[in-house]
C-alpha positions as CSV (number, residue, x, y, z in Angstrom):
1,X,0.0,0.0,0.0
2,X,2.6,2.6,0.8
3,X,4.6,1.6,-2.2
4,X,1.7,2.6,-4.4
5,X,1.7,6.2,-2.4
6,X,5.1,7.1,-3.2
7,X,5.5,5.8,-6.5
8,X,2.5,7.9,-7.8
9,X,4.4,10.6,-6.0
10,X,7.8,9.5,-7.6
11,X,5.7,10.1,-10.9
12,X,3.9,13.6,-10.2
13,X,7.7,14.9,-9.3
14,X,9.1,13.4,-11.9
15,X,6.4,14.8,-14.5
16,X,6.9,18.7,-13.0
17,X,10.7,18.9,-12.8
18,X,10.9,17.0,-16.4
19,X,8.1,19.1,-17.7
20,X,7.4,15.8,-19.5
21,X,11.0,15.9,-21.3
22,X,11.9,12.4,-23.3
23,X,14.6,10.4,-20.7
24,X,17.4,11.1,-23.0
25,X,16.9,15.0,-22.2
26,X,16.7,14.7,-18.5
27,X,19.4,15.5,-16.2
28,X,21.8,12.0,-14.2
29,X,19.4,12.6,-11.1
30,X,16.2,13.0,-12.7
31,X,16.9,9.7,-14.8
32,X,17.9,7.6,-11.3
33,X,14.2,8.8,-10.4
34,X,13.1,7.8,-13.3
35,X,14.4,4.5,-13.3
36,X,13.8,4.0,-9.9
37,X,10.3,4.1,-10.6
38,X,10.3,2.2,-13.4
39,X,11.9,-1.0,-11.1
40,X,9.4,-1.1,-9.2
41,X,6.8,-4.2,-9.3
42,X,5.4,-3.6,-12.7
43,X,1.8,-3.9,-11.7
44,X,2.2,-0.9,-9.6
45,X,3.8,1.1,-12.3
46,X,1.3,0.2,-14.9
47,X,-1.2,1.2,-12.5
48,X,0.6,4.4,-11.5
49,X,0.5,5.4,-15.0
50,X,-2.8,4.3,-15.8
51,X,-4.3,6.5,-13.5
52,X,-1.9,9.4,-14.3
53,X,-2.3,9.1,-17.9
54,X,-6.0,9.8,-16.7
55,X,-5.8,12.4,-14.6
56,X,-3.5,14.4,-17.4
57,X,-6.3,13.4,-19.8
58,X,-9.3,14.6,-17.6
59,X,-6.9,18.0,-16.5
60,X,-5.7,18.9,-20.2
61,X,-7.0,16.7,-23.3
62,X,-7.5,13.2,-23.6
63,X,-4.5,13.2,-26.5
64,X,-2.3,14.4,-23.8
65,X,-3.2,11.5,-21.7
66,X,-2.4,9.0,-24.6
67,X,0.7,11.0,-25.4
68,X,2.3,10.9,-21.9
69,X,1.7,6.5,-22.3
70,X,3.0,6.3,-24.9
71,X,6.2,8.5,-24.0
72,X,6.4,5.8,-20.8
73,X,6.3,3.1,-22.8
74,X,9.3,4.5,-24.9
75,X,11.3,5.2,-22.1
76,X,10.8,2.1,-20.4
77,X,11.9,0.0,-23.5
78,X,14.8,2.2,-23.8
79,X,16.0,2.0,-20.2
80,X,14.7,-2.3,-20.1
81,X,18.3,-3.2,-19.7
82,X,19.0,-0.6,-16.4
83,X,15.6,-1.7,-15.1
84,X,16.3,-5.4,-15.6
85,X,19.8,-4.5,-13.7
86,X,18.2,-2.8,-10.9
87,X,15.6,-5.6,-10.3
88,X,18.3,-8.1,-9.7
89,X,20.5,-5.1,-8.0
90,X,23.4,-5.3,-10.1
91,X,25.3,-1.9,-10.8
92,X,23.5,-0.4,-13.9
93,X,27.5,1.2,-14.9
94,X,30.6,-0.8,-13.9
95,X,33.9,0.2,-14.1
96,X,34.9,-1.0,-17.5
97,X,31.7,0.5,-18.7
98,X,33.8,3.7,-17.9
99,X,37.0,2.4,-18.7
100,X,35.7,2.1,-22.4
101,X,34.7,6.1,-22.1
102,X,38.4,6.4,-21.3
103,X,38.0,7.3,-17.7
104,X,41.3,5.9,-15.8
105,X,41.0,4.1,-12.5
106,X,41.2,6.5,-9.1
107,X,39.4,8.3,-7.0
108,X,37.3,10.6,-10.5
109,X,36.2,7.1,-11.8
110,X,34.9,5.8,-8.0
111,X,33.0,8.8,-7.2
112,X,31.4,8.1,-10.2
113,X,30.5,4.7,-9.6
């Protein structure tokens, strides 16, 4: 039950400071929101978005509302491997990950992981 309470409110916060911005334009902290809601049970992000998709559809236009699913399921596809990752709470970036970005071993490349 509380689950379902914060992840709508993951999803409201997400939505204002976004502005409903495509996951590729947001900033590092906004997509770790993002992707911690998206692996979450998927029942209750379905129905988190269900029921926001409606409330943007009864608050703006219904296109709106069909426009902000569609954009979820886009982003979810496109982040599947990071949520797949942090379902099974393996590191979503490892250090050759940044090793192949040419960042060297030390102190810049584990404050980044």
């Amino acid at each position: 039950y509380k689950k379902d309470i914060l992840c709508m409110r993951l999803l409201a916060d997400l939505e204002a400071r976004t502005g409903g911005s495509d996951w590729r334009a947001v900033s590092p902290g906004e997509l770790n929101s993002l992707l911690e809601f998206y692996a979450n049970e998927p029942n209750v992000v379905g129905s988190c978005l269900c029921f926001y998709s409606r409330m943007v559809s009864l608050s703006r236009s219904p296109g709106e509302g069909a426009d902000f699913l569609e954009r979820h399921a886009a982003q979810r596809r496109g982040m599947e491997r990071a949520i797949r990752m942090k379902r099974a709470n393996e590191r979503t970036l490892t250090s050759r990950d940044l090793e192949a970005e040419g960042i060297a071993p030390g102190p810049e490349m584990g404050r980044l992981l």
